[in-house]
C-alpha positions as YAML, in Angstrom:
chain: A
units: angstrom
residues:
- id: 1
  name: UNK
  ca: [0.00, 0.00, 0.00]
- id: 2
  name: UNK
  ca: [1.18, 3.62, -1.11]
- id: 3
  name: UNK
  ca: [2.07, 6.25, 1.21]
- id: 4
  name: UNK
  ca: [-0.22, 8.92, 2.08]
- id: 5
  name: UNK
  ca: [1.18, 12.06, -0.39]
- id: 6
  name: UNK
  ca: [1.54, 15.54, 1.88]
- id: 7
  name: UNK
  ca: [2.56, 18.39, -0.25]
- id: 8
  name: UNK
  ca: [4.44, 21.04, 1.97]
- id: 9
  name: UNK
  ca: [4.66, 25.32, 0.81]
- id: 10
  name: UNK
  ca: [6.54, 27.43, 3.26]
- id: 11
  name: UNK
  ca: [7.53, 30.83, 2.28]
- id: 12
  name: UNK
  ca: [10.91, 30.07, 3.48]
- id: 13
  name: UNK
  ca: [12.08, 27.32, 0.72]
- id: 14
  name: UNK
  ca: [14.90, 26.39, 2.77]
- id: 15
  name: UNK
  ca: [12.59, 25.46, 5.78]
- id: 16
  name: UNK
  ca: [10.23, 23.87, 3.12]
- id: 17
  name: UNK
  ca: [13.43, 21.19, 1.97]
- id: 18
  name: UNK
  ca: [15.05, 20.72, 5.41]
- id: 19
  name: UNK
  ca: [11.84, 20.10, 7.21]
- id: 20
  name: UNK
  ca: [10.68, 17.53, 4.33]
- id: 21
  name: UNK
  ca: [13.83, 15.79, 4.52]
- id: 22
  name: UNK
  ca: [13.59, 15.74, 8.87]
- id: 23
  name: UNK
  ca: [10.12, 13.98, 8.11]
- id: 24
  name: UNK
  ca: [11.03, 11.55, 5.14]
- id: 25
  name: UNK
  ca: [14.28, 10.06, 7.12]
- id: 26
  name: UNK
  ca: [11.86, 8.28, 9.93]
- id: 27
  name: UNK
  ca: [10.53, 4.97, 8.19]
- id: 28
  name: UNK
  ca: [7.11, 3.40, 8.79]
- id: 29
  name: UNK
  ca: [5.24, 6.05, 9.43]
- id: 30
  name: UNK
  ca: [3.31, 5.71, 6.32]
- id: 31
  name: UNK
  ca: [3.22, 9.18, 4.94]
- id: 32
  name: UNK
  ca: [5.91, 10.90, 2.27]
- id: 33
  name: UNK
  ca: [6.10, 14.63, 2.38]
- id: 34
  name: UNK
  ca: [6.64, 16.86, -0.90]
- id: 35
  name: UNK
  ca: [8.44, 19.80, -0.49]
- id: 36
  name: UNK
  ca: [6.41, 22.70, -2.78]
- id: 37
  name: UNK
  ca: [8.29, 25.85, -4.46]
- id: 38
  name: UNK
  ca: [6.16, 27.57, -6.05]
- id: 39
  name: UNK
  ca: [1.95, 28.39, -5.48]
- id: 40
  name: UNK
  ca: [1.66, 26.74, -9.25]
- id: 41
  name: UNK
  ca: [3.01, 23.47, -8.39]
- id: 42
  name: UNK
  ca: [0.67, 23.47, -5.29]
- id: 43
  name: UNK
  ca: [-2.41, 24.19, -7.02]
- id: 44
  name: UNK
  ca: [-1.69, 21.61, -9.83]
- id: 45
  name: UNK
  ca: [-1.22, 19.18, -7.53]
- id: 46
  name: UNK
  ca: [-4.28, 20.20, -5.54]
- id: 47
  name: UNK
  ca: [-6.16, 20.01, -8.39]
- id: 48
  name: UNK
  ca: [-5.21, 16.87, -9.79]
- id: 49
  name: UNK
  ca: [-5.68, 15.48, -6.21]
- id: 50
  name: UNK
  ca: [-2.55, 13.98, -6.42]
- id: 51
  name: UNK
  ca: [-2.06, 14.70, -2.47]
- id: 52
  name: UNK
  ca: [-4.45, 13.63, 0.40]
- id: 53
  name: UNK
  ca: [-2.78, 16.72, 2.49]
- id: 54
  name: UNK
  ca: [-0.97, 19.91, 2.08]
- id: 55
  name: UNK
  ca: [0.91, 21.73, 4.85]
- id: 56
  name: UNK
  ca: [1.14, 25.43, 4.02]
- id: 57
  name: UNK
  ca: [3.20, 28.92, 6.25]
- id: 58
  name: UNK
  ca: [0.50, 30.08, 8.25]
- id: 59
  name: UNK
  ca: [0.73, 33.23, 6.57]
- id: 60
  name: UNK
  ca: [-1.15, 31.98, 3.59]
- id: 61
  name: UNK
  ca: [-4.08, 30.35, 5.77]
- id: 62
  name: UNK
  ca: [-6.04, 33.04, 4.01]
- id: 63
  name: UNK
  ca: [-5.44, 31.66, 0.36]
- id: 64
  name: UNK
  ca: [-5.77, 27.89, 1.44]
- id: 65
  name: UNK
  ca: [-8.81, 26.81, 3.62]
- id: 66
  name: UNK
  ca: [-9.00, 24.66, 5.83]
- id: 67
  name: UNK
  ca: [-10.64, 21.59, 3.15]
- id: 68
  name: UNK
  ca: [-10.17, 21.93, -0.36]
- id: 69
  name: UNK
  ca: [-12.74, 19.91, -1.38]
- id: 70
  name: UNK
  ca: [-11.08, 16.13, -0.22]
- id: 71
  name: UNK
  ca: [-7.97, 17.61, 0.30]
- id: 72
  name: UNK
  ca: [-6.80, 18.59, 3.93]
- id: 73
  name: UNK
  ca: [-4.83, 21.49, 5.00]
- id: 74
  name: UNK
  ca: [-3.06, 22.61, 8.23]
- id: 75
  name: UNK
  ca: [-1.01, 25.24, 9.14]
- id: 76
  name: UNK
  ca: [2.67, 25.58, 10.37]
- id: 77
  name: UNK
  ca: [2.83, 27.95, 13.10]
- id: 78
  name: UNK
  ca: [5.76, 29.42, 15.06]
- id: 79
  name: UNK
  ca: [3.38, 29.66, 18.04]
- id: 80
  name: UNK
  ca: [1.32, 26.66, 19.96]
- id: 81
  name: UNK
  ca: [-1.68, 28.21, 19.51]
- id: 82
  name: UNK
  ca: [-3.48, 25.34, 19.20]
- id: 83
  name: UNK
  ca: [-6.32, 26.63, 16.59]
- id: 84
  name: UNK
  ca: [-8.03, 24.21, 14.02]
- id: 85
  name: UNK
  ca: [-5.59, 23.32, 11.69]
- id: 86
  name: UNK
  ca: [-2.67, 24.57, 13.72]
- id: 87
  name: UNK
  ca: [1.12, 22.47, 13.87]
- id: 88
  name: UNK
  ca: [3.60, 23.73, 15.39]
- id: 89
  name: UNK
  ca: [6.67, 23.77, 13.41]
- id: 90
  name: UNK
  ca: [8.97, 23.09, 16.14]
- id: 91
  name: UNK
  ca: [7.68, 19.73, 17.59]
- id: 92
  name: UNK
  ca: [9.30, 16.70, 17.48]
- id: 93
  name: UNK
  ca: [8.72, 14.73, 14.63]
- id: 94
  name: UNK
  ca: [6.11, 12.20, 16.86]
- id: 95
  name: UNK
  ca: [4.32, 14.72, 17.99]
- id: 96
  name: UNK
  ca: [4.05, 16.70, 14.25]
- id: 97
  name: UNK
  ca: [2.72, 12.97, 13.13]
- id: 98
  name: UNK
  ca: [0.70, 12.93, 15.54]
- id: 99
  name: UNK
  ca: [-1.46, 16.10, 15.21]
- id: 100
  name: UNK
  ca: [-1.02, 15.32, 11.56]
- id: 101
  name: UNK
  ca: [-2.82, 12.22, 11.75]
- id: 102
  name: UNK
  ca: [-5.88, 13.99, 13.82]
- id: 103
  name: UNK
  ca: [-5.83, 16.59, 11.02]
- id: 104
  name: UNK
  ca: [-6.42, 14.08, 7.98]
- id: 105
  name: UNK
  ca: [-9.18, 12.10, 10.10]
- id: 106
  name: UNK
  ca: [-11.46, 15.42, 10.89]
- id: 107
  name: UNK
  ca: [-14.47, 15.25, 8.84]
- id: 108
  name: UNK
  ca: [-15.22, 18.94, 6.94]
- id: 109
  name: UNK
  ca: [-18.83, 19.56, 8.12]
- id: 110
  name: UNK
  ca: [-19.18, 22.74, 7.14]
- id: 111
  name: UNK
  ca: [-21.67, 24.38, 4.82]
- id: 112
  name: UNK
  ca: [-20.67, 25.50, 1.57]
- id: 113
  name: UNK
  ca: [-22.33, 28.24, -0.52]
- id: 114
  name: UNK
  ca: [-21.97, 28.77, -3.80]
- id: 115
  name: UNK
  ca: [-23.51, 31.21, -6.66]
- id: 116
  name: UNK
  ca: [-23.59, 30.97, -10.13]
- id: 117
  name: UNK
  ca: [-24.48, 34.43, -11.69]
- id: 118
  name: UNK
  ca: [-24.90, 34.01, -15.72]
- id: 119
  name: UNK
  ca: [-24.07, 37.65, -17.10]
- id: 120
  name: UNK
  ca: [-26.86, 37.00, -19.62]
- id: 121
  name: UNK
  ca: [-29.59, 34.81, -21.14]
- id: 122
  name: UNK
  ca: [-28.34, 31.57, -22.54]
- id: 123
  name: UNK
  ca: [-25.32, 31.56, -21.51]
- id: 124
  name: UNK
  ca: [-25.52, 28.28, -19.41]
- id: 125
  name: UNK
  ca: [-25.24, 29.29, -15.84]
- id: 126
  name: UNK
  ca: [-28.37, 26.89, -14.78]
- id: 127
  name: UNK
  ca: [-27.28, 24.09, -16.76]
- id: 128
  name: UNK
  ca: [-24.06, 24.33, -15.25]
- id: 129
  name: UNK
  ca: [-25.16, 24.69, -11.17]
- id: 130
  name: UNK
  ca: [-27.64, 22.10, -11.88]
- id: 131
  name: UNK
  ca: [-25.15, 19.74, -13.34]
- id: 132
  name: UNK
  ca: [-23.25, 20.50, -10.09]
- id: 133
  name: UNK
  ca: [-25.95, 19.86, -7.82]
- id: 134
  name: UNK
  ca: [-26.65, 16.96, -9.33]
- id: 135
  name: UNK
  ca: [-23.02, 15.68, -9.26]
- id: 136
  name: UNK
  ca: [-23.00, 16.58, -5.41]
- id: 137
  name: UNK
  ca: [-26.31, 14.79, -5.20]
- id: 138
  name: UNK
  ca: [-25.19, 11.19, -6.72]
- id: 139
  name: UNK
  ca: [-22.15, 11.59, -4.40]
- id: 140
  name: UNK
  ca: [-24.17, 11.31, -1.53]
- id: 141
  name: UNK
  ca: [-24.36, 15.07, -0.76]
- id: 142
  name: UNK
  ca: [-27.09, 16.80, 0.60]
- id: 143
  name: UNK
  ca: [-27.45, 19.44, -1.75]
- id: 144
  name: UNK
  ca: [-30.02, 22.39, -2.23]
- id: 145
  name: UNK
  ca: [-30.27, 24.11, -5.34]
- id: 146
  name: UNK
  ca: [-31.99, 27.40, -5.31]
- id: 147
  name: UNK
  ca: [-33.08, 29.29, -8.38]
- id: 148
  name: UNK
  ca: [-33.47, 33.26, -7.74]
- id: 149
  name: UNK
  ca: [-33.08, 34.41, -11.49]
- id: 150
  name: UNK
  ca: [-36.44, 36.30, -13.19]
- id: 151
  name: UNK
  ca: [-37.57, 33.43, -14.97]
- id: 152
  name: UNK
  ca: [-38.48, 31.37, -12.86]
- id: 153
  name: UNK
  ca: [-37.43, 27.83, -14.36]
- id: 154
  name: UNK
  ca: [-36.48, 25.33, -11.95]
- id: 155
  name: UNK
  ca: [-39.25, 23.48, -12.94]
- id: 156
  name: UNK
  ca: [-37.80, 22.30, -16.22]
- id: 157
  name: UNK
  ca: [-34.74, 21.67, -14.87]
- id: 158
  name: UNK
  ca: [-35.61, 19.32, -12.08]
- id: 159
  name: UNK
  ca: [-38.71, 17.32, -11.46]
- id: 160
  name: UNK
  ca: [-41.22, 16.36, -8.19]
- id: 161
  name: UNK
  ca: [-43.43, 19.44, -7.93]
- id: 162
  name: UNK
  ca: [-44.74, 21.44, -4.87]
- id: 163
  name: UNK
  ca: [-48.01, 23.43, -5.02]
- id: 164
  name: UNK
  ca: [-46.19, 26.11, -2.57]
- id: 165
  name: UNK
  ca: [-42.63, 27.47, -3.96]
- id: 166
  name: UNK
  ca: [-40.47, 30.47, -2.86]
- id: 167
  name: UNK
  ca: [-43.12, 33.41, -2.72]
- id: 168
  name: UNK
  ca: [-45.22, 31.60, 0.19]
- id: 169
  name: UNK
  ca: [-41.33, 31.79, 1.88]
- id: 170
  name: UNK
  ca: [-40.84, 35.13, 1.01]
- id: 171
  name: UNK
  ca: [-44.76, 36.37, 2.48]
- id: 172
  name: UNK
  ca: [-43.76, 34.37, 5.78]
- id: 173
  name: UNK
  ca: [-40.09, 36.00, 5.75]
- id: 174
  name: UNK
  ca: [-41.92, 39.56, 5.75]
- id: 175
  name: UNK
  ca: [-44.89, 39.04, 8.16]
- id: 176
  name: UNK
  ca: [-42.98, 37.28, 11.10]
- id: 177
  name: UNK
  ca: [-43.92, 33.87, 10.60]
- id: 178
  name: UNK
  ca: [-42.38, 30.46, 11.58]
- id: 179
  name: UNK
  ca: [-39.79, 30.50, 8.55]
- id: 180
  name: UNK
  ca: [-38.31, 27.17, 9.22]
- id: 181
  name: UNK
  ca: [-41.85, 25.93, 8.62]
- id: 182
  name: UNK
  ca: [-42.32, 28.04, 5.64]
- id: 183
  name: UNK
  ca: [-38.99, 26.32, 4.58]
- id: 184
  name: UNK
  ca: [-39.81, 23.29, 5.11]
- id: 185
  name: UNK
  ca: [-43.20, 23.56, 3.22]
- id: 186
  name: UNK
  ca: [-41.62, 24.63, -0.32]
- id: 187
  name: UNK
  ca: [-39.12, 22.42, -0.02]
- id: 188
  name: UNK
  ca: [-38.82, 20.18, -3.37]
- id: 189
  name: UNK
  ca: [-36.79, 16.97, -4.31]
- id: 190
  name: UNK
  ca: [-35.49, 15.93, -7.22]
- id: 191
  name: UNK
  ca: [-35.64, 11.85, -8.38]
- id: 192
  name: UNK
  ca: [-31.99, 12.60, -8.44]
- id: 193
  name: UNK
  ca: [-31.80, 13.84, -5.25]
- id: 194
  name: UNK
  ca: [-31.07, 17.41, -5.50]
- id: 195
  name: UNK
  ca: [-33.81, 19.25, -3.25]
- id: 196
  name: UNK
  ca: [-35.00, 22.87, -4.27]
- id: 197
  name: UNK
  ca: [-36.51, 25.74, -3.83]
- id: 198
  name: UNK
  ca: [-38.40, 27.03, -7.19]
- id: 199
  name: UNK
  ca: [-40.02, 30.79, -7.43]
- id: 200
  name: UNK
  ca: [-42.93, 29.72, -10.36]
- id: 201
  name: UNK
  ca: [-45.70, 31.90, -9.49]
- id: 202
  name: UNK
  ca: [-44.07, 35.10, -9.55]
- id: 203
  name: UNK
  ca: [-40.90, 34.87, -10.21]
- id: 204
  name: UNK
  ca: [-40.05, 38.66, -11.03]
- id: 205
  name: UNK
  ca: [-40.89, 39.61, -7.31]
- id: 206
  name: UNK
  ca: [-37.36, 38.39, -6.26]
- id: 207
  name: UNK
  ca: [-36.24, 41.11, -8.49]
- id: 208
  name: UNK
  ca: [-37.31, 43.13, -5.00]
- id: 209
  name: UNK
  ca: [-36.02, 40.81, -2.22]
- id: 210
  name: UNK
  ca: [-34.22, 42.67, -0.24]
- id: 211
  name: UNK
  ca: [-30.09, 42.73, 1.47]
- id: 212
  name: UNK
  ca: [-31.68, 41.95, 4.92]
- id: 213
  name: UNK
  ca: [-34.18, 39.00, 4.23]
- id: 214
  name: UNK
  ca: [-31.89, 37.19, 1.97]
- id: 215
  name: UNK
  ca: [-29.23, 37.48, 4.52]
- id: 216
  name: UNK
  ca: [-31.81, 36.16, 7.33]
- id: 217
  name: UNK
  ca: [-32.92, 33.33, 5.16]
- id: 218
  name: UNK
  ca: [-29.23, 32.52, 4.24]
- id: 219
  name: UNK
  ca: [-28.12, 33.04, 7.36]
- id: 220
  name: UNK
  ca: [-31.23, 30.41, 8.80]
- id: 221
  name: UNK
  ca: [-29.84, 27.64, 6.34]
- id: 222
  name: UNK
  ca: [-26.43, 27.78, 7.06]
- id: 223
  name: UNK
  ca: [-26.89, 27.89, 10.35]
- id: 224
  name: UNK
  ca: [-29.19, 24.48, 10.48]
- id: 225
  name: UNK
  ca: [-26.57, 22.51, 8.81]
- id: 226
  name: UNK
  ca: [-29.22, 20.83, 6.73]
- id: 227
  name: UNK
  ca: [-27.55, 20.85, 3.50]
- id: 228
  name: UNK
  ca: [-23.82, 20.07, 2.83]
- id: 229
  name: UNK
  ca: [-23.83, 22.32, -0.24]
- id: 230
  name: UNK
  ca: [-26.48, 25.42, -1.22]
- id: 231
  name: UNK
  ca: [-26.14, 26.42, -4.75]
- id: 232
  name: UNK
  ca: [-27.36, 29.41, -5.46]
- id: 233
  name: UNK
  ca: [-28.50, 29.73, -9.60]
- id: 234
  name: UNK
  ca: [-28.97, 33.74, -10.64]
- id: 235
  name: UNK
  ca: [-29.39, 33.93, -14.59]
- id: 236
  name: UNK
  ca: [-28.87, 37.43, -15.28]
- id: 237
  name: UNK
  ca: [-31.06, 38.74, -12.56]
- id: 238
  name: UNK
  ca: [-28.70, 41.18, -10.29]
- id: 239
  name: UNK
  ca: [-30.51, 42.84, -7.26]
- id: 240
  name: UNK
  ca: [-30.00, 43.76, -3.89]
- id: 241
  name: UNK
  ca: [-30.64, 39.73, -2.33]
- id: 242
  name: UNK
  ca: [-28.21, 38.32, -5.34]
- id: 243
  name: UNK
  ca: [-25.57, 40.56, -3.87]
- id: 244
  name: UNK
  ca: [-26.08, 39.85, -0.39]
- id: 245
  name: UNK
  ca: [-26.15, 36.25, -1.58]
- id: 246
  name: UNK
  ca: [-22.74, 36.67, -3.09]
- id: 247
  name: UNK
  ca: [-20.81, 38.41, -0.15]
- id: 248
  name: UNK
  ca: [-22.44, 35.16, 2.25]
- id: 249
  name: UNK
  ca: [-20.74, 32.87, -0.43]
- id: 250
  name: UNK
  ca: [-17.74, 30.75, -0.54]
- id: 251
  name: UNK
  ca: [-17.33, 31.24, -4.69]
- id: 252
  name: UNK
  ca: [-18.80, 33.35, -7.05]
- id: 253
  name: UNK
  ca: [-18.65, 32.03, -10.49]
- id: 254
  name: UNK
  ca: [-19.54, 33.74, -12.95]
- id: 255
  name: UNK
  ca: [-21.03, 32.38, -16.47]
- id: 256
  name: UNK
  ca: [-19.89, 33.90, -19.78]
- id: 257
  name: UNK
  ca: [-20.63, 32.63, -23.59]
- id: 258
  name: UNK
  ca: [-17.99, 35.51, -24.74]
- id: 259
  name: UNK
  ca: [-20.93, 37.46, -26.90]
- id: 260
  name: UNK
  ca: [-19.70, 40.89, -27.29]
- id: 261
  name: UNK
  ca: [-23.38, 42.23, -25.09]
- id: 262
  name: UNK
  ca: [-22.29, 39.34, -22.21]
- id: 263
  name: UNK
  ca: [-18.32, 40.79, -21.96]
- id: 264
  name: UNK
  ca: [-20.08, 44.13, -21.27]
- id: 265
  name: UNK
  ca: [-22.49, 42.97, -19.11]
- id: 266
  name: UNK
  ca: [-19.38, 40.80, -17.17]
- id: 267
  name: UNK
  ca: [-17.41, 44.12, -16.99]
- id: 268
  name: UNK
  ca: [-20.31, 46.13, -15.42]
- id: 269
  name: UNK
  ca: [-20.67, 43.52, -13.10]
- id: 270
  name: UNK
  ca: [-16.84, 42.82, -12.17]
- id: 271
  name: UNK
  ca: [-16.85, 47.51, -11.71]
- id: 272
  name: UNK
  ca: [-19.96, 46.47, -9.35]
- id: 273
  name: UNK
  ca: [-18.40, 43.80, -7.14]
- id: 274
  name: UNK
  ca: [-14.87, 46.28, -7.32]
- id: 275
  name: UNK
  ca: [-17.41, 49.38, -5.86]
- id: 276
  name: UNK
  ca: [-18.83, 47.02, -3.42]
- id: 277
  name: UNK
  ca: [-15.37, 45.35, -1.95]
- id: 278
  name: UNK
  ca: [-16.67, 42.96, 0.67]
- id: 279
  name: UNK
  ca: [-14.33, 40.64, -1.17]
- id: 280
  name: UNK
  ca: [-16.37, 39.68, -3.86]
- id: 281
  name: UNK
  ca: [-13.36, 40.06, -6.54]
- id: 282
  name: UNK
  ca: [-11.56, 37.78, -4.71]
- id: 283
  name: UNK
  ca: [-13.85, 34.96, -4.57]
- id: 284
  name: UNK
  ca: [-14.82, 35.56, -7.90]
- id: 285
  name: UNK
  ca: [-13.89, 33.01, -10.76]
- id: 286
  name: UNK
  ca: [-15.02, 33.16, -14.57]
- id: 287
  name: UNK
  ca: [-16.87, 29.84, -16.16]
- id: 288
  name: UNK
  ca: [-17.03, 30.36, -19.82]
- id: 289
  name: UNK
  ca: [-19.21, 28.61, -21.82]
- id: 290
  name: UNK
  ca: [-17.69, 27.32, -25.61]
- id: 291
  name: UNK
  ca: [-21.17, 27.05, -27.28]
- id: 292
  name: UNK
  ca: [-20.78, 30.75, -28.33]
- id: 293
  name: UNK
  ca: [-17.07, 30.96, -28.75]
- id: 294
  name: UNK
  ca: [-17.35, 31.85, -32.62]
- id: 295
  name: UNK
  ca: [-19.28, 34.75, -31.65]
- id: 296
  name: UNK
  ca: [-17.22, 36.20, -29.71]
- id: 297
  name: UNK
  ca: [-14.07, 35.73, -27.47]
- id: 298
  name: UNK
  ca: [-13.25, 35.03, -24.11]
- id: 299
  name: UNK
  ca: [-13.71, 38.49, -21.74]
- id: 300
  name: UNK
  ca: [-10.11, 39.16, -20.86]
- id: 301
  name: UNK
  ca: [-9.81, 40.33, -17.80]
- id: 302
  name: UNK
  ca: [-6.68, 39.93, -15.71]
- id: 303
  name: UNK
  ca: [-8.06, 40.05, -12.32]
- id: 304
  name: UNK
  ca: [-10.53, 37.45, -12.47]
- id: 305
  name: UNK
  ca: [-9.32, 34.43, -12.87]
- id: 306
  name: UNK
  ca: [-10.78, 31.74, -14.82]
- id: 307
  name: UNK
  ca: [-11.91, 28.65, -13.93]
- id: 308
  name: UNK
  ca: [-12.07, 26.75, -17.20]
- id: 309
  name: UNK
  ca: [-14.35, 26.06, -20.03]
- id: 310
  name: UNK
  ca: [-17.40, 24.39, -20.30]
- id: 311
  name: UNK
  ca: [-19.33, 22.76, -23.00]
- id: 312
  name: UNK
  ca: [-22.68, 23.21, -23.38]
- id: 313
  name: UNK
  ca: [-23.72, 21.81, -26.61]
- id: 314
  name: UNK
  ca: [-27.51, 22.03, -27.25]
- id: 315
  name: UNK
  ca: [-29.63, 20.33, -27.18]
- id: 316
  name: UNK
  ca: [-27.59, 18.78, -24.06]
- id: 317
  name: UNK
  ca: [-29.46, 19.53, -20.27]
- id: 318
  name: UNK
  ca: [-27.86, 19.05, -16.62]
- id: 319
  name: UNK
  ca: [-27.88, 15.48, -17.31]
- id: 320
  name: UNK
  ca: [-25.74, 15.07, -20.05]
- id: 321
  name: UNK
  ca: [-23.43, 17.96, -18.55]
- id: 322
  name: UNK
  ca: [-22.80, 15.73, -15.64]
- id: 323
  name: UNK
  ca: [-21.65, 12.73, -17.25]
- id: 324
  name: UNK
  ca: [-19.67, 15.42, -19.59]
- id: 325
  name: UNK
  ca: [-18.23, 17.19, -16.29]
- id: 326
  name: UNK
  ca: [-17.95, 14.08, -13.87]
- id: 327
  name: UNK
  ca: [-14.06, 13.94, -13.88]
- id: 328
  name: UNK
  ca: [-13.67, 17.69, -15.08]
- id: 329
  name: UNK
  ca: [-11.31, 20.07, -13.80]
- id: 330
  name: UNK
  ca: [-12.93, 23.03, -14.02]
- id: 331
  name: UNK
  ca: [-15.64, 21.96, -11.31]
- id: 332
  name: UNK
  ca: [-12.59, 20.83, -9.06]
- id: 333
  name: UNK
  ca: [-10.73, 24.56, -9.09]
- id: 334
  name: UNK
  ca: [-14.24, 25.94, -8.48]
- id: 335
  name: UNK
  ca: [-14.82, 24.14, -5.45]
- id: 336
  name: UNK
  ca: [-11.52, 24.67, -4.13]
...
């Protein structure tokens, strides 16, 4: 049986080697630790999940979370502080093993929130958070997709209707009443095993939801750890709850078919989240869709980075995208 890979990045590279090499010299302890240069070599080999851990300077705690999707990450400290995540550099090598080993067996239970904002019509934003939802979904995740864009089309999308959708939520949310009943009463599930939240009735109103109830009804679903993953699905419809939406999220990804009208449309949006700070540039990352790529070209842009390419070829729907996307990369760096 193979040795458990750990990929190590300090900032110092000289720490990076020599600590590597104290680690590697100890046989049996069934674990082979990669000393890291560079951020690029990291992230490839994040990505290609070609570690099972990665040690990182705690100075960069910020840029690598504490679970990258399967992946687990701790921090070397110069202090004992003891925090989640936390080794301290200058233990012996039983004890680093040790805390090491507790590290790799904690279970991430925490919620993760994700939007996909399509910068216009067609461009394959809800075919591509409903492929994920329903990838999450056949891996035994509890997932909850929620649609807030104008149209309204959930519906076609997944299937096991509900006579009340997200309007009776939003009339409870505004008049004081028991919300996690009102949740629990529009509540749909897919055959697949996605459950949603659809807006069919009047789907337009969202258009006026407003900063403070989406952050209360956010804020209520997070905090019953229901769901493993809430995807959030905005096609072309920004407002005031889709923004409040994306500052509460872990990623923002943003779908492009690289028309000339959805690069503009991108760029007003990308000035937007820049006016707004709250870090939304930063957890920003472009999806860009090939169907349309000979009618225009990809929005360049070299602050946002881009998470890949996708391919929606019509007339393919969620489910063909997932067996297109099961193993693909793109959906990997986006969860990271």
């Amino acid at each position: 049986m193979g040795k458990i890979g750990i990929a190590v990045y300090d900032l110092d590279d000289a720490y990076t080697e020599r600590f590597c090499l104290y680690m590697n010299e100890a046989p049996g302890h069934g674990y082979e630790f990669l000393p890291v240069f560079d951020k690029e070599k990291l992230n490839h080999l994040i990505s290609a999940r070609e570690v099972e851990g990665v040690l990182v300077s705690d100075a960069l705690r910020g840029d690598y979370p504490l679970f990258i999707g399967e992946i687990h990450v701790g921090y070397l400290t110069g202090e004992p502080m003891e925090e989640e995540g936390e080794i301290f550099r200058y233990q012996s090598r039983r004890e680093i093993l040790e805390v090491l080993s507790r590290l790799l067996e904690t279970e991430d239970t925490s919620v993760k929130l994700l939007v996909f904002a399509g910068v216009s019509a067609g461009c394959g934003c809800s075919t591509a958070a409903a492929a994920r939802a329903q990838k999450l979904a056949q891996e035994g995740k509890r997932v909850l997709y929620f649609n807030m864009s104008s149209l309204g089309d959930a519906e076609t999308i997944f299937h096991g209707g509900n006579p009340r959708d997200f309007q009776y939520l939003l009339k409870e949310l505004e008049t004081g009443g028991d919300l996690d009943a009102a949740m629990a009463a529009v509540l749909n599930r897919d055959t697949g095993g996605v459950y949603y939240y659809d807006n069919i009735s009047a789907p337009l109103s969202l258009m006026n939801i407003t900063k403070a109830r989406m952050e209360v009804f956010l804020r209520r679903l997070i905090d019953s750890e229901e769901f493993r993953y809430i995807i959030i699905d905005s096609s072309f419809s920004l407002n005031y709850g889709l923004l409040e939406a994306c500052r509460m999220a872990e990623r923002v990804i943003l779908v492009d078919d690289g028309v000339y009208t959805s690069n503009q449309r991108l760029h007003k949006i990308w000035r937007l989240f820049q006016t707004l700070g709250n870090g939304l540039c930063r957890k920003s990352v472009l999806l860009y869709n090939k169907f349309h790529e000979k009618y225009g070209r990809l929005y360049e842009n070299p602050e946002l980075p881009v998470a890949g390419t996708i391919e929606v070829l019509s007339p393919a729907g969620p489910s063909q995208m997932v067996e297109q996307m099961t193993e693909h990369e793109v959906f990997r760096e986006i969860l990271r």
